[in-house]
C-alpha positions as CSV (number, residue, x, y, z in Angstrom):
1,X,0.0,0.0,0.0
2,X,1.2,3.6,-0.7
3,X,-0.1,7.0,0.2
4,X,0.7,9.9,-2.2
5,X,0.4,13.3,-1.3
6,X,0.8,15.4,-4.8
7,X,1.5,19.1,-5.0
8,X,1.3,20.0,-8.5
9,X,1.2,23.8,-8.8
10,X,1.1,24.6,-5.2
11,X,-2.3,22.7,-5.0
12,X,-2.6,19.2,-3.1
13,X,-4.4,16.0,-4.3
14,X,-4.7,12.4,-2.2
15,X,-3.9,9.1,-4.1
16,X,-3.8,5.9,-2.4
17,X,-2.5,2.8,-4.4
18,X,-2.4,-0.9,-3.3
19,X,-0.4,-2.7,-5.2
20,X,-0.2,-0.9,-8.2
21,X,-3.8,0.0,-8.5
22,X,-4.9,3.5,-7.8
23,X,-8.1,2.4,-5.4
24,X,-8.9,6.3,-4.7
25,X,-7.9,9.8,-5.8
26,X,-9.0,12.9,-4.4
27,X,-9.0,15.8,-7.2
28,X,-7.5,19.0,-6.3
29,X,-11.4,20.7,-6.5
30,X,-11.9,17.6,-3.4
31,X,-13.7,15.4,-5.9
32,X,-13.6,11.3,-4.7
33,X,-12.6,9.0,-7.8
34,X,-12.3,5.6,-6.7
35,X,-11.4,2.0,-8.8
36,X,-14.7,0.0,-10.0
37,X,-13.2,-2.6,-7.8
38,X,-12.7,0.0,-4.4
39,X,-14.8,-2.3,-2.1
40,X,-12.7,-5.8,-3.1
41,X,-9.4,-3.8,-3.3
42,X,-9.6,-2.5,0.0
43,X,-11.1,-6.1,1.5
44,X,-7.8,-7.8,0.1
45,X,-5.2,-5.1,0.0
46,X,-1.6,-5.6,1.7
47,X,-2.4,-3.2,5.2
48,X,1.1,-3.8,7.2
49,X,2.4,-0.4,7.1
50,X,-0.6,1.3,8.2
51,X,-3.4,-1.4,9.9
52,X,-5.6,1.8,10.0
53,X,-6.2,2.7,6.3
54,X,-8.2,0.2,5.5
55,X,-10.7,1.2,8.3
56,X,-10.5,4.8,6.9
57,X,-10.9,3.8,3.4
58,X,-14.5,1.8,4.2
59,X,-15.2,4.8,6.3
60,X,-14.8,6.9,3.6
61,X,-16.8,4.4,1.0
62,X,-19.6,4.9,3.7
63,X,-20.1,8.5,3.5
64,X,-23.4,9.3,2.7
65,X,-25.3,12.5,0.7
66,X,-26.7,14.9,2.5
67,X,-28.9,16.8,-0.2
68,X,-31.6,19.9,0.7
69,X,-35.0,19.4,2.2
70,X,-37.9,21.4,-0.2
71,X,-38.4,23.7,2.9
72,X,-34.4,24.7,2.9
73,X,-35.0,24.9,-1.0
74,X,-37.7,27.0,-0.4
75,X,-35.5,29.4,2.4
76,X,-33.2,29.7,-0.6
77,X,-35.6,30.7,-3.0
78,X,-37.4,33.3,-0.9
79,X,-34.7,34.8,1.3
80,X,-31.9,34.7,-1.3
81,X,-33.1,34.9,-4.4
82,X,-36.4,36.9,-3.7
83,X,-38.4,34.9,-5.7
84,X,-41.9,32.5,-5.3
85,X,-41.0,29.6,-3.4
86,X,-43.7,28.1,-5.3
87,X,-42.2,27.9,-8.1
88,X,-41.6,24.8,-9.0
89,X,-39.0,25.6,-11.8
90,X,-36.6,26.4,-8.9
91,X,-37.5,23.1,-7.0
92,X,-36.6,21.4,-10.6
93,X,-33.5,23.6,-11.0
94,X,-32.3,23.1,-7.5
95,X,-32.9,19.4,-7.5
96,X,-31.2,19.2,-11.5
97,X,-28.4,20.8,-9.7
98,X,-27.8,18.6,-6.7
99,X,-28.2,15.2,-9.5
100,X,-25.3,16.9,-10.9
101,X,-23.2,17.7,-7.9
102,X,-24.3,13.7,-6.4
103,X,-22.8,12.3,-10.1
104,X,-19.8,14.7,-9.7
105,X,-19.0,13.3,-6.2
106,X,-19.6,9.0,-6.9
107,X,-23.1,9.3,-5.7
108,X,-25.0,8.8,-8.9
109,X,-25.1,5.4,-8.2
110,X,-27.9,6.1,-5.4
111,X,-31.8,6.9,-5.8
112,X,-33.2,10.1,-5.0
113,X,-34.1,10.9,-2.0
């Protein structure tokens, strides 16, 4: 297992490898890309110079999206954008928006909610 810590250009990026396979980089904008085969990777991967990573890796696989409620949507719309909250071509927008960030972040995987 090895733990890279980049710094292209002044800007940092994570990449852990086991073996030779890349099992997770983190982008320099923070964005999670993991290897289609993260879960067995990390299962089977080779732990002896750090017994704790392969806790934080499942931890990390864990994490779980925390997307707006309609009434925090609504709080936006209103009290930020001084618009009608019931519009509901800002709840499509808003909801458009967090499909996008959810695929940008390895979450598109995972119904609505």
């Amino acid at each position: 297992m090895s733990l890279g810590i980049n710094k292209p250009d002044e800007t940092y990026f994570l990449e852990v490898k086991l073996m030779d396979n890349e099992v997770l980089r983190v982008t320099q904008d923070g964005q999670f890309i993991w290897h289609p085969d993260a879960d067995r990777m990390i299962e089977e991967g080779d732990y002896s110079t750090s017994p704790a990573m392969p806790h934080i890796l499942r931890v990390l696989r864990k994490r779980e999206w925390v997307g707006l409620t309609d009434e925090q949507i609504d709080q936006l719309v209103v009290f930020e954008l001084g618009l009608d909250a019931d519009a509901d071509i800002m709840h499509n927008f808003a909801r458009a928006i967090e499909a996008k960030l959810k695929q940008k972040n390895g979450y598109a995987e995972e119904k609505n909610t």
